[in-house]
N, C-alpha and C positions, 0 to 999 in steps of 0.2 A: 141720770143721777149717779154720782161716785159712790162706790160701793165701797171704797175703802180695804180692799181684799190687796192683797199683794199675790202677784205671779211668779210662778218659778221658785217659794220657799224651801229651800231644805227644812227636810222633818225632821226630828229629834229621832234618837235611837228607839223607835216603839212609840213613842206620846201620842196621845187620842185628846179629844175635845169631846164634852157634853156641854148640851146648852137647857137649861132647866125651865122648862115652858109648858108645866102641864098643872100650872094653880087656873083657879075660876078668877083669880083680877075681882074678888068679890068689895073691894073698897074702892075700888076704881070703878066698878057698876057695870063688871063682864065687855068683853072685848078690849080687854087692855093693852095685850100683846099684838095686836091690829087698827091700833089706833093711829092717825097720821103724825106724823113722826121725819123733822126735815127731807120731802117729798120722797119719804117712802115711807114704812111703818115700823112702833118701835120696836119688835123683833129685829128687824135691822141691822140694827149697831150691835147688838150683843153679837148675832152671826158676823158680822164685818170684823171684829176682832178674834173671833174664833177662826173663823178662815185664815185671818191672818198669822196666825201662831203655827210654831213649827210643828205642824200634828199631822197624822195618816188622814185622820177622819174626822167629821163634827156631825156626833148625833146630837139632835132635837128633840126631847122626852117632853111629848106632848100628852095629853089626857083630856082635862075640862073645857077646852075649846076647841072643839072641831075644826077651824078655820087656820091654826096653826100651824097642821103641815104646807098646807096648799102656798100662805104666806112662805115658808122655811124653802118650798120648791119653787118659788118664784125669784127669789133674792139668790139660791144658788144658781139659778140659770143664767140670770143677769149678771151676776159675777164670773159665770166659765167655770162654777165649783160645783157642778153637777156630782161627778164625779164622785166625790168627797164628801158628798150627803149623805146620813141614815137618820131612819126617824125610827123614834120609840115609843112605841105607844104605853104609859105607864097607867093599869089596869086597875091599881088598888092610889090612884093620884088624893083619893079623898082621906087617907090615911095621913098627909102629909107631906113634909119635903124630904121625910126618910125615903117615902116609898117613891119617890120620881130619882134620888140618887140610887139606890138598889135597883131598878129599873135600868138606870143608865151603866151601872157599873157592871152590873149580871151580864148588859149585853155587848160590852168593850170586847177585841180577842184577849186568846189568852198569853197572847206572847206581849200586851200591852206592857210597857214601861214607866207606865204613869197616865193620870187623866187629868188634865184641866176641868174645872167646874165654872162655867158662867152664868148668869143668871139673865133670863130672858129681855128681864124687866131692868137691867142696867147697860143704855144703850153706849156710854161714852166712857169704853174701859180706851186706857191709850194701849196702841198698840208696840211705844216702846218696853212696855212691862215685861212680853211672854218670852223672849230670849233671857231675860237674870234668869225668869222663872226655871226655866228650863237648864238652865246651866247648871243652877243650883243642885235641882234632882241627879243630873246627870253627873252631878260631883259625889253624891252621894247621902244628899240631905234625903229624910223620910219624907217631907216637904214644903212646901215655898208657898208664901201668900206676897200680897202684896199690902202697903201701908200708907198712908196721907197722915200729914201731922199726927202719927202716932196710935192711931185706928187702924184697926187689920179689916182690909178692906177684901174687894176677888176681882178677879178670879185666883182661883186655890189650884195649884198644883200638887197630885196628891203621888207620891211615889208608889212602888208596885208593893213594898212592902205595906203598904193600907189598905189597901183596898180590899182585902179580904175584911176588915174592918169595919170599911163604909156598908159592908153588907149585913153588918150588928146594925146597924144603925135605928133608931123606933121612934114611930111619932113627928109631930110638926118641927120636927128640931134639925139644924143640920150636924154638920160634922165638928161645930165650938169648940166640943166638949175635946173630941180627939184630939183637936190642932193645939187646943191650951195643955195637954196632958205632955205636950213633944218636947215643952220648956224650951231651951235655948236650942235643941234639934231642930226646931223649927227656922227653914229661913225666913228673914223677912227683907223686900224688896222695896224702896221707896218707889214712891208714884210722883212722877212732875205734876200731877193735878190731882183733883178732887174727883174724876171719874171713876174711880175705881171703891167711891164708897154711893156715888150718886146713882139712886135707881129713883123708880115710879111709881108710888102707891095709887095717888090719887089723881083726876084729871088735870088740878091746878098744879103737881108737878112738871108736867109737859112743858112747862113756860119758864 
């Protein structure tokens, strides 16, 4: 199976990767992020574009499904990105999607320059998006998302100056509220397709 990873990427100055994979998949009826998924599972494709992004590291902030690392450690082996795996185990996951990003952001270094955020459950980000992104930050933007006809889609690029921020963050909610507060700080990145708003709630999305 193609993993979709690229070799030999130069990393950004500091850039890190989280991949947010620690909900119950409770509409999808539990094992959602292990569900088959163009012959492998859909965790997959969200890690296959995080690898591919110019980042040190891709942690996996797992919680309500057990089967997630083991999936996260199988897809980095297969790809040669062992290496560049960390998993996080996110302890308070039933609080929300605050508590899986404070999970992830708590445990970035501290010389990070920035974290992409992907979402488990959105397998077909393209991976021409993660260079604007990153260019952007490193230009000096607080940070960069990406957009389809007009919708701010992710993965989100969040600069170092946030992230002390994302660690306010309460409850099932993500970081909207921040990204809408940046006004025109905020860059925005067009996307050639529709992946970068397309994820999976339910089983009939798979198709």
């Amino acid at each position: 199976m193609a993993t979709g990873v690229a070799t030999g990427i130069a990393t950004g100055p500091g850039l890190e990767a989280v991949v947010l994979a620690a909900g119950s998949g409770a509409r999808f009826g539990g094992g959602k992020l292990t569900a088959p998924w163009r012959g492998g599972v859909l965790l997959d494709g969200a890690l296959a574009a995080a690898f591919a992004g110019p980042v040190r590291t891709v942690s996996v902030v797992w919680g309500a499904d057990a089967a997630v690392p083991q999936a996260a450690k199988a897809f980095a082996a297969r790809a040669g990105q062992t290496a560049r795996l960390r998993l996080i185990e996110a302890e308070r996951h039933a609080d929300g999607l605050s508590a899986s990003l404070k999970a992830a952001v708590g445990a970035v270094p501290p010389d990070a320059a920035g974290v992409f955020v992907f979402l488990g459950d959105m397998p077909r980000i393209p991976a021409g998006v993660l260079a604007p992104l990153a260019a952007a930050v490193g230009e000096g933007a607080p940070a960069a998302a990406t957009t389809f006809n007009g919708e701010r889609g992710h993965p989100v690029l969040f600069g170092r100056e946030l992230l002390p921020r994302l660690l306010e963050l309460e409850g099932d909610r993500g970081a909207g509220g921040l990204l809408a507060g940046l006004g025109e700080r905020l860059v925005l990145i067009a996307s050639p397709d529709d992946g970068v708003l397309y994820d999976v709630d339910r089983p009939g999305d798979l198709t």
